[in-house]
N, C-alpha and C positions, 0 to 999 in steps of 0.2 A: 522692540526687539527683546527676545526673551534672552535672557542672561544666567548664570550659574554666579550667585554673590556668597562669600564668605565672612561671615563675622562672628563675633564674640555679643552675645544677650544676656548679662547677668552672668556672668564667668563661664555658660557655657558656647562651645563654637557651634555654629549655624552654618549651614548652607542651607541659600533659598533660590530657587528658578522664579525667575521673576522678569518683568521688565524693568529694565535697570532706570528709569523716568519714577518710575511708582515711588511716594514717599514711605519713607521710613516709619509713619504714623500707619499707614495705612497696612505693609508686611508685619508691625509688631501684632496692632488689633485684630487683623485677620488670616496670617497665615501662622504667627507665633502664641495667638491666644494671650498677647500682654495686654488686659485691654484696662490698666489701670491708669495707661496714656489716654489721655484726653482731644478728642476732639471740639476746637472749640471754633476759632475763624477761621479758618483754613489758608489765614494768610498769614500767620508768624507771627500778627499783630497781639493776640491776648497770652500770648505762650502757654495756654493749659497742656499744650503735646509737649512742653519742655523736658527731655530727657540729657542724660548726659554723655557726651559722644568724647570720647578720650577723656573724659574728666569736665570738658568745656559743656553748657551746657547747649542747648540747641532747638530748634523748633523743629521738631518733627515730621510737621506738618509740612515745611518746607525744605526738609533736607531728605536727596532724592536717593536711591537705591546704589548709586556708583559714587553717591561720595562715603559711602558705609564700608566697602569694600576693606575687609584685613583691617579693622577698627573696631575699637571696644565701643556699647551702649550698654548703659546702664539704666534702667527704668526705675519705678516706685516698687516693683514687684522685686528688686535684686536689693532694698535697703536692709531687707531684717533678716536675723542670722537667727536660725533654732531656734523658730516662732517668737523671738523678739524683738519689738519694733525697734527701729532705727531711734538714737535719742533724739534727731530733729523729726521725725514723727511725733515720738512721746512729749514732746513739748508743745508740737501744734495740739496734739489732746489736751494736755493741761490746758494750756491757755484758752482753750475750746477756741483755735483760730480756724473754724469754720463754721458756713450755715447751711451752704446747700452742698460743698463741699469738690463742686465739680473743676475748681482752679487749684486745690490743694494739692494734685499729685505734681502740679507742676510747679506751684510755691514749693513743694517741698524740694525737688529736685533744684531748683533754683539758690536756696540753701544751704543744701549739702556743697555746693559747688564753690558757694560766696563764703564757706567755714573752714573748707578744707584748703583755701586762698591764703583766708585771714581770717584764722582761731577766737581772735575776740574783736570782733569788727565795733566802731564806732555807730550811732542810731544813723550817721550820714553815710556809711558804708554800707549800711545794712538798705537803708533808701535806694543808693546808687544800685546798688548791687540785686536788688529784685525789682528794678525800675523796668517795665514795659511786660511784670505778669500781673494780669489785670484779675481784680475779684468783683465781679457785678453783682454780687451784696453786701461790699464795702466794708469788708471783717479787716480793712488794713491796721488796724491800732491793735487788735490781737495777735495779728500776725507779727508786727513788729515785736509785738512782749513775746513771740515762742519762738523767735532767732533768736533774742535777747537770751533767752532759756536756756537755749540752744548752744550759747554761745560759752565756752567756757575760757577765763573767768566771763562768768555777765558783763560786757562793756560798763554799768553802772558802778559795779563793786571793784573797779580797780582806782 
C-alpha cells in the first residue's frame, strides 16, 4: 500500500510516496540518493546499513518505512559540516581503520552514536558498544585505536 511518509534526512524534511513495508535502506539508496548507507545482509546481522534514527542507531535494512514516520535519520552523508569531515571520520582516516571500506559508514555511525552516550568510553565500552557491526577484513584493532581517537579525553589518557 502506497503511503505519503514524512521525515527528517540529515536536517532536511522529506516527504516520500512509498510503500510504507519498504526499508529505510532501500528509500534513502534509491529514492533519496544517500547511497553512502550500505547494503550488506539484509538481515540486521552485519549492521553496514547502520544509520542513526533519533540518535539511536538502527539497521536500516530492517527498519521499515512506517516506523520512519515524523523521525529524524541521520546517515554518513549528514556527519560533515562545510566540507569537513566529522572528527569520528577523521579519526577512522588516521588510524587508516579501513580496507575495503564497505562496513565504515556503518562503524562510523555506530560511533557517533556510542560518543555522544559516553564522551570517553572505556576499550569495554567501546567493544560493547559497536558489538554486532561486522568488518570481514577484520580491521577491528584499527577501529578500536580511531574511537579511541575519536574519543575525547582518549579513554587511555585519563
Amino acid at each position: 500500500m502506497t503511503t505519503s511518509v514524512q521525515f527528517t534526512v540529515n536536517g532536511k524534511r522529506q516527504r516520500v510516496s512509498t510503500d510504507s513495508r519498504r526499508t529505510l535502506l532501500e528509500v534513502l539508496r534509491e529514492d533519496l540518493d544517500q547511497t553512502g548507507t550500505k547494503y550488506g545482509c539484509g538481515e540486521g546481522q552485519c549492521r553496514a546499513c547502520t544509520v542513526l534514527l533519533d540518535g539511536r542507531p538502527v539497521a536500516a535494512c530492517q527498519t521499515t518505512m512506517d516506523e520512519v514516520e515524523g523521525h529524524q535519520v541521520e546517515t554518513i552523508e549528514g556527519l560533515e559540516r562545510a566540507g569537513r569531515l566529522h572528527p569520528v571520520q577523521t579519526a577512522f582516516v588516521a588510524e587508516g581503520a579501513m580496507q575495503c571500506g564497505y562496513c565504515v559508514p556503518g562503524l562510523i555511525m555506530a560511533t557517533v552514536a556510542l560518543l555522544r552516550r559516553n564522551p570517553t568510553p572505556t576499550t569495554a565500552e567501546i567493544l560493547t558498544g559497536l558489538n554486532g557491526n561486522l568488518c570481514r577484513c577484520c580491521g577491528y584493532i584499527n577501529v578500536l585505536k580511531a574511537v579511541q581517537r575519536a574519543a575525547l579525553p582518549a579513554p587511555e589518557a585519563k
